[in-house]
C-alpha positions in Angstrom: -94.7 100.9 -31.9 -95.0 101.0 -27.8 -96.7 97.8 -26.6 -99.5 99.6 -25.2 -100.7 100.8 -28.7 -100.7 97.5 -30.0 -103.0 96.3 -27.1 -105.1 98.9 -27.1 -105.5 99.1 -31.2 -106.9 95.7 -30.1 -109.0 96.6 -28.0 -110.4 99.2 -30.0 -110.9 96.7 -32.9 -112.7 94.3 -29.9 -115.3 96.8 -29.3 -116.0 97.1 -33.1 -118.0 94.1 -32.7 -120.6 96.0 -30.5 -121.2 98.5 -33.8 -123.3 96.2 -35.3 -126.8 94.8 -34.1 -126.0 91.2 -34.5 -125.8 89.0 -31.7 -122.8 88.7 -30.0 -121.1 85.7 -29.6 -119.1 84.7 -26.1 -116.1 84.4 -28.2 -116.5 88.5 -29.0 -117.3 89.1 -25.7 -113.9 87.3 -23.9 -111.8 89.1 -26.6 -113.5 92.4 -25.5 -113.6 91.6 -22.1 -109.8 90.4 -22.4 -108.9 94.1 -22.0 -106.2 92.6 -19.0 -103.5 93.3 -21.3 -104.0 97.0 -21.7 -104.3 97.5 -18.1 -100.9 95.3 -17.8 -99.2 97.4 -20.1 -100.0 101.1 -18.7 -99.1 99.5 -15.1 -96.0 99.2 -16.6 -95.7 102.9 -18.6 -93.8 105.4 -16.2 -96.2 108.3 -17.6 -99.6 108.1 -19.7 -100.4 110.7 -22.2 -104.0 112.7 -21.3 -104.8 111.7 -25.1 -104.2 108.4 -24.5 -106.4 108.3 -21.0 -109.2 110.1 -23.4 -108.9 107.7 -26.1 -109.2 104.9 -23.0 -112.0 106.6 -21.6 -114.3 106.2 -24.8 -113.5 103.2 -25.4 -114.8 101.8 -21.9 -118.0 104.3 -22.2 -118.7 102.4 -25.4 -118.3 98.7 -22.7 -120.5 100.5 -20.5 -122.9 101.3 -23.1 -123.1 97.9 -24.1 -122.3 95.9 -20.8 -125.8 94.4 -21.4 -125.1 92.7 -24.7 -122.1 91.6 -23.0 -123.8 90.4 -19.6 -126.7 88.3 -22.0 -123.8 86.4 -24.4 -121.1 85.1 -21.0 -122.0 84.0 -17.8 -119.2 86.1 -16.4 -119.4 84.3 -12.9 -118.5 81.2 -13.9 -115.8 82.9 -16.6 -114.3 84.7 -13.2 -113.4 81.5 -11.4 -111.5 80.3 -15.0 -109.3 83.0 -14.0 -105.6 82.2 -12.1 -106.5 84.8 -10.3 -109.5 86.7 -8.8 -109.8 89.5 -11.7 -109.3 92.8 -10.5 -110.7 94.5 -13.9 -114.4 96.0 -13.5 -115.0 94.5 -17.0 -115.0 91.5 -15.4 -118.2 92.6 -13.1 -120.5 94.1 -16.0 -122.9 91.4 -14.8 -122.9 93.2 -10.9 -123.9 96.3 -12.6 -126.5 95.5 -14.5 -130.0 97.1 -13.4 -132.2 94.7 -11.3 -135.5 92.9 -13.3 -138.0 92.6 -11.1 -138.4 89.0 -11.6 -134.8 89.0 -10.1 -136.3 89.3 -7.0 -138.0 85.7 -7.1 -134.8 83.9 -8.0 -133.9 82.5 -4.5 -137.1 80.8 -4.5 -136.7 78.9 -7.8 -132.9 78.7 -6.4 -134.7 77.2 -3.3 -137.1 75.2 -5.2 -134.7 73.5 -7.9 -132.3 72.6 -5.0 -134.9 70.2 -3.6 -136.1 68.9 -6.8 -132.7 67.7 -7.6 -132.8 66.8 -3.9 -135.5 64.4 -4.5 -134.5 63.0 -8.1 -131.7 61.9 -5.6 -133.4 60.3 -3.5 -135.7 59.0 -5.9 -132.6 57.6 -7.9 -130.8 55.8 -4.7 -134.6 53.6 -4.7 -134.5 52.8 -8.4 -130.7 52.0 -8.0 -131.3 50.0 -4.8 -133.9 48.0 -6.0 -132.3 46.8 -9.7 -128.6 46.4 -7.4 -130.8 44.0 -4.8 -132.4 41.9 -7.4 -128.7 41.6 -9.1 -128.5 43.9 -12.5 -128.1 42.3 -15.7 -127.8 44.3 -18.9 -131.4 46.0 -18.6 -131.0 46.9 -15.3 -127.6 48.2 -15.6 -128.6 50.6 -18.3 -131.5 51.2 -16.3 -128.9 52.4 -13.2 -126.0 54.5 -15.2 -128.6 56.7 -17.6 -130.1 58.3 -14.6 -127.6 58.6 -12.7 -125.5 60.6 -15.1 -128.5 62.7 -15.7 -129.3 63.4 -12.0 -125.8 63.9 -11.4 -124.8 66.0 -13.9 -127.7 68.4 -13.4 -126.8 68.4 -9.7 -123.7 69.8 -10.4 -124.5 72.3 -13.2 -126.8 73.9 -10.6 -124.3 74.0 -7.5 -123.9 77.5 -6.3 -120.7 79.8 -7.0 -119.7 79.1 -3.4 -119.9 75.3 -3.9 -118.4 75.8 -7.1 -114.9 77.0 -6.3 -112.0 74.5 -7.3 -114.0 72.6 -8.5 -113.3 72.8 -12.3 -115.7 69.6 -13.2 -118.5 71.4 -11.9 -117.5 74.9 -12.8 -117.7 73.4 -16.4 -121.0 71.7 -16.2 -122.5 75.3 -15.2 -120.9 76.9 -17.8 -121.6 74.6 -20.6 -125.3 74.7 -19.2 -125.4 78.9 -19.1 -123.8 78.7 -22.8 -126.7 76.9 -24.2 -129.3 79.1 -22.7 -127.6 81.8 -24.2 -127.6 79.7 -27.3 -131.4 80.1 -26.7 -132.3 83.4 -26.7 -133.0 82.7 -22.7 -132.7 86.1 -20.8 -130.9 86.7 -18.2 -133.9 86.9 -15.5 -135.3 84.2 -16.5 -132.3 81.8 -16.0 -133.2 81.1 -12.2 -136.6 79.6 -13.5 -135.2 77.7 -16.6 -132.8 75.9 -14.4 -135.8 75.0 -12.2 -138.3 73.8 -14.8 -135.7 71.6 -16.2 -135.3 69.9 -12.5 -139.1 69.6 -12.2 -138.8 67.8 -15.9 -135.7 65.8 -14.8 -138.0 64.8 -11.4 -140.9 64.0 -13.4 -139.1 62.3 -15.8 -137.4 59.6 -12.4 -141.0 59.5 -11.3 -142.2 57.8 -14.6 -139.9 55.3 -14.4 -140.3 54.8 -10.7 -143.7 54.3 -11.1 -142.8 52.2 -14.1 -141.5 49.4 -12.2 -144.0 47.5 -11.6 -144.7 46.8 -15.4 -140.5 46.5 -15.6 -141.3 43.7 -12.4 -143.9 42.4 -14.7 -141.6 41.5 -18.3 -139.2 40.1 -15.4 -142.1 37.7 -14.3 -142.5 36.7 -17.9 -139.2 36.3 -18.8 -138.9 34.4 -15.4 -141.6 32.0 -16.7 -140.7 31.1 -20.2 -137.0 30.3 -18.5 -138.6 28.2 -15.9 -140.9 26.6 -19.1 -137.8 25.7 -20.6 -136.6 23.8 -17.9 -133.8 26.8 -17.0 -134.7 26.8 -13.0 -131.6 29.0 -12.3 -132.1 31.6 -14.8 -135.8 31.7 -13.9 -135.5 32.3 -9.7 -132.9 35.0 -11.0 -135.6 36.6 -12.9 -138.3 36.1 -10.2 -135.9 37.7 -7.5 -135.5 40.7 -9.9 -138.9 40.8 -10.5 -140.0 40.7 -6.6 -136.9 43.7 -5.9 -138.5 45.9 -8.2 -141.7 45.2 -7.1 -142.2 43.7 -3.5 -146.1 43.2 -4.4 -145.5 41.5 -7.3 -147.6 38.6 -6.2 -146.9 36.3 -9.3 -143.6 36.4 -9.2 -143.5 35.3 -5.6 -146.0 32.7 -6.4 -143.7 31.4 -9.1 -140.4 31.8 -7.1 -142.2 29.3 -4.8 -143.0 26.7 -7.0 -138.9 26.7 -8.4 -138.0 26.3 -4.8 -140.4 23.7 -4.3 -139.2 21.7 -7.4 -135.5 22.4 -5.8 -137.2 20.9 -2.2 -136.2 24.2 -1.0 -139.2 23.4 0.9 -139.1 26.4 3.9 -138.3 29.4 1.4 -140.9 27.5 -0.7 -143.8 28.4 1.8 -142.0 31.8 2.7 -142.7 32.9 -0.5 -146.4 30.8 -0.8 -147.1 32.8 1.9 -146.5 36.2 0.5 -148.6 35.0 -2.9 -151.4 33.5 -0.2 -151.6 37.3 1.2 -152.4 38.8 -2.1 -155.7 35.9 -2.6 -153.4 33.8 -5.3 -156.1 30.4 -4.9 -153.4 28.5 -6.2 -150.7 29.7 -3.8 -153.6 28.5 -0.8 -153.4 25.1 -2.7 -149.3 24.5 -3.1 -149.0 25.8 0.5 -151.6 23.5 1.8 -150.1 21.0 0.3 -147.2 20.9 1.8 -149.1 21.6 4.9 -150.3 18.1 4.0 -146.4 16.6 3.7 -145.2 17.9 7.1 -148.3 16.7 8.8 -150.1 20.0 9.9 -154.0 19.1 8.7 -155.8 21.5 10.5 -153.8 24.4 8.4 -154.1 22.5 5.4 -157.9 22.0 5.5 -158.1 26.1 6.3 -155.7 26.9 3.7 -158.0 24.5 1.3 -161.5 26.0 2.6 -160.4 29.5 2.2 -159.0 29.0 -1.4 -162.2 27.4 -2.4 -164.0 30.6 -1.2 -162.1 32.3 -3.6 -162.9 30.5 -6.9 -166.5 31.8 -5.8 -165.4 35.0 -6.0 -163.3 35.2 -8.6 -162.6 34.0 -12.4 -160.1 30.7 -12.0 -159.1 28.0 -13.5 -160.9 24.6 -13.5 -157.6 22.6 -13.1 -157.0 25.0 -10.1 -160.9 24.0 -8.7 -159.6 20.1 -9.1 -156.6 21.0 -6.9 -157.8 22.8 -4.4 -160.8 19.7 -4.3 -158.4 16.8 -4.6 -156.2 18.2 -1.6 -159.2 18.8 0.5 -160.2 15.0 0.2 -156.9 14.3 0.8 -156.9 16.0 3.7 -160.0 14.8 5.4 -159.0 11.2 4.2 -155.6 11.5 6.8 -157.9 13.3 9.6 -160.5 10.1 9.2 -163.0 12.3 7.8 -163.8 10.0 5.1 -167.3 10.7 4.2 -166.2 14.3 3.5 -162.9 13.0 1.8 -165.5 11.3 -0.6 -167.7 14.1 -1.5 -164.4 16.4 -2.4 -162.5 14.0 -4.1 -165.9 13.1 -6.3 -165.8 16.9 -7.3 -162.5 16.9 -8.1 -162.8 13.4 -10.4 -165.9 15.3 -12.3 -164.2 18.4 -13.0 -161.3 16.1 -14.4 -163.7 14.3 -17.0 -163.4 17.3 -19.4 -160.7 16.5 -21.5 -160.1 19.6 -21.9 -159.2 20.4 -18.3 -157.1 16.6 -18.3 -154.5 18.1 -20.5 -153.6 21.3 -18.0 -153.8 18.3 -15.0 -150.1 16.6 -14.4 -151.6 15.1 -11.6 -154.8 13.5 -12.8 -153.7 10.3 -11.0 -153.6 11.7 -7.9 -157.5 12.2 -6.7 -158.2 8.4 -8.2 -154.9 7.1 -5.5 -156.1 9.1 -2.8 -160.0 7.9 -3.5 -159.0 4.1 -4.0 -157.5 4.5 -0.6 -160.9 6.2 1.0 -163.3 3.6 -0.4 -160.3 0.8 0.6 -160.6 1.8 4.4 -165.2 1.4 4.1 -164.7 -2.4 4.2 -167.7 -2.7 1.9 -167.8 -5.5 -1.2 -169.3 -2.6 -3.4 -166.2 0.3 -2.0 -163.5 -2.6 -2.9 -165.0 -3.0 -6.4 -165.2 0.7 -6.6 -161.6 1.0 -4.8 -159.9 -1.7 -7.5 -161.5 0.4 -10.1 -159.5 3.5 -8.9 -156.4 1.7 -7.8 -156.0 0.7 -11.6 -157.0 4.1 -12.8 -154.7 5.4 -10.0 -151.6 3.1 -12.0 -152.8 4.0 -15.3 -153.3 7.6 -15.3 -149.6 7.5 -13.4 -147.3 5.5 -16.2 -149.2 6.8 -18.6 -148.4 10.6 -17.7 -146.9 12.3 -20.3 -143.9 13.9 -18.0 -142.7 10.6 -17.2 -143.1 8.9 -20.2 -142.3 9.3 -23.7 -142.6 6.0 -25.6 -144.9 3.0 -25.1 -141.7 0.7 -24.1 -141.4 2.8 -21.5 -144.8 2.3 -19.7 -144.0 -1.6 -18.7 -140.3 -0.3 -17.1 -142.4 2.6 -15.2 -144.8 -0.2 -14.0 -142.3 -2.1 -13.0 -139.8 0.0 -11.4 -142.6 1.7 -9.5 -141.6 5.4 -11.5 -143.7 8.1 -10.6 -144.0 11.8 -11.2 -140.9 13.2 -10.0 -142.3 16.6 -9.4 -145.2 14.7 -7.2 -143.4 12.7 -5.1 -146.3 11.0 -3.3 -147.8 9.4 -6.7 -144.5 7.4 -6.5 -145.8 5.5 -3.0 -149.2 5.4 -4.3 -148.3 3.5 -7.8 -146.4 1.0 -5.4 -150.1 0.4 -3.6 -151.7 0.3 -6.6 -149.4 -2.6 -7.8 -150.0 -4.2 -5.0 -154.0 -4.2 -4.6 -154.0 -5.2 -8.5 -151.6 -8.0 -8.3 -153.9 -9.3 -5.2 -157.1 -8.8 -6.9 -155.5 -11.0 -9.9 -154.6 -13.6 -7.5 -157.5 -13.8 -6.0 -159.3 -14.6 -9.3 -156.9 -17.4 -10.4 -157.4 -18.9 -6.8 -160.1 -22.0 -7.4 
């Protein structure tokens, strides 16, 4: 049997497929369209029979009746480029001849329009990305990096243009795999332009939930952040805060708490970069740390406004009590190095009272401290009745110090602390003030045994 019977009995069993009202699959439509080899093999026939160019002739009139079943199960422009070479078959162009919908007319818009929507999922992934990379990604935010970007990039390329897709078999692959599965839908063939474009928009929607996500991601940062710090874990927890601040730069607690780590690390001039940012966003106790160490370096008058202005705020706003006895106790303090005792005495009063509720004593590691900076005040009125007072406070002062739970954990240990002059490590000025409180007491008690 000649070779070209044999291809074109092939063929002719190929186009049986069509006989049938079933859809056709694109592994029916390649071995129909794979009608290469009979064109090969009459090339090479030196004559062709006029019953063999009629039998030839029916058989493509049947394609051409059916070129639309054909056109709705392949994609033939991406099957073209899978060719060696540029096919020269018009089998291979059934899609070209295909009547015009008149929805075909809109597709460069969509075209247009899913172009920059993948555009902007772009751009919208390089800010996620950016912002988990600058914090430094751990597990959670490497996850939260690769998913997206496979998805943003892989839908990029499945919707690059035939142009754009040439030698390029990665991408050439992606639109075909894509083009197969609407197929595999039932999508038709006019409606493919706007398919590709709603499933950008939900690709673009679905970036801008989790952009807009962040901040509650920022948030469980901030949390985790705390319960590391709570745990004593200062590295792990400034780790946490900086991740929490990169996803969200407003993310006013976790600069707040950033601060305080650096403070305990005497990190002192991040510590008040990052009070700062906390003071902006009307934190009261961020205007109480930084005034405090306002205090330390000497600066009063900023203390004192820091101080005023955060008391403002606990008018305005739901706080804390132990935060009220903070913001009270450093005022005092403050007017008590500026020689403003009589106003040192009223705020440091306030502060004593709102300590007397043991309930509020339990949140306060530095109970002591209002009592020292008092005992002092009442020390410098040269009055009999302020140095009663004042020795009253001075021994409350060394009491309320040795006795603090953060120091100490057994009773032996409260004579050593006594002794050694061991204060609250984490408030280094209760350690000088424990030393003067030894010191008035011991006087007082020689005074008495004096005859």
């Amino acid at each position: 049997m000649p070779y070209h019977t044999l291809v074109l009995s092939q063929y002719r069993a190929a186009l049986q497929s069509l006989a049938t009202d079933s859809t056709l699959t694109h592994q029916q439509a390649l071995e129909i369209l794979c009608a290469d080899a009979l064109h090969n093999a009459l090339t090479q026939e030196p004559f062709i029979a006029a019953e063999l160019l009629e039998c030839i002739h029916e058989l493509d009139a049947q394609l051409q009746q059916h070129k639309q079943r054909i056109d709705q199960a392949l994609e033939l422009s991406t099957y073209r480029h899978s060719l060696p070479a540029k096919p020269k078959g018009w089998w291979w162009y059934l899609d070209q001849q295909r009547p015009p919908h008149r929805l075909d007319r809109y597709d460069w818009v969509f075209k247009g329009l899913t172009f920059g929507g993948w555009s902007v999922s772009l751009a919208l992934l390089v800010n996620i990305a950016s912002r988990f990379l600058s914090g430094g990604p751990d597990v959670v935010g490497t996850f939260a990096i690769i998913v997206p970007s496979l998805i943003t990039l892989l839908k990029a390329k499945s919707d690059l243009t035939e142009e754009e897709q040439k030698d390029n078999d990665f991408s050439e692959a992606l639109k075909k795999g894509f083009e197969e599965l609407l197929i595999s839908w039932k999508v038709p063939k006019f409606l493919h332009a706007e398919t590709k474009f709603l499933s950008t928009m939900v690709l673009l929607l679905g970036l801008l939930g989790f952009w807009f996500s962040l901040s509650s991601i920022s948030d469980s940062y901030g949390e985790r952040g705390l319960e590391h710090y709570r745990a004593g874990e200062l590295s792990s927890a400034e780790a946490d805060y900086q991740r929490a601040i990169a996803l969200d730069p407003d993310n006013a607690n976790a600069h707040y708490n950033l601060a305080v780590v650096y403070e305990d690390w005497l990190q002192l001039k991040k510590s008040k970069q990052e009070y700062q940012l906390a003071v902006s966003a009307k934190i009261p106790r961020a205007y109480n740390n930084l005034a405090r160490l306002y205090i330390l370096e000497g600066d009063y008058p900023k203390a004192a406004n820091l101080l005023v202005e955060g008391l403002k705020l606990t008018t305005e706003q739901s706080v804390y009590p132990e935060d009220q006895y903070n913001l009270y106790k450093n005022l005092g303090w403050v007017r008590f190095k500026q020689n403003r005792d009589d106003e040192a005495k009223i705020a440091l009063e306030k502060s004593l009272n709102i300590a007397k509720n043991p309930k509020v004593a339990n949140y306060l590691p530095n109970r002591a401290s209002a009592s020292c900076i008092l005992a002092q005040v009442l020390e410098r009125q040269k009055k009999p009745e302020a140095a009663k007072e004042s020795l009253k406070q001075w021994e409350n002062c060394r009491d309320l110090i040795i006795g603090n739970t953060r120091i100490s954990k057994a009773n032996k240990w409260l004579d050593l602390a006594n002794k050694l002059g061991i204060g609250n490590r984490l408030i280094p000025e209760e350690d000088t003030w424990l030393h003067l409180a030894n010191e008035r007491i011991q006087k007082a008690q020689q005074q008495k045994q004096r005859p």
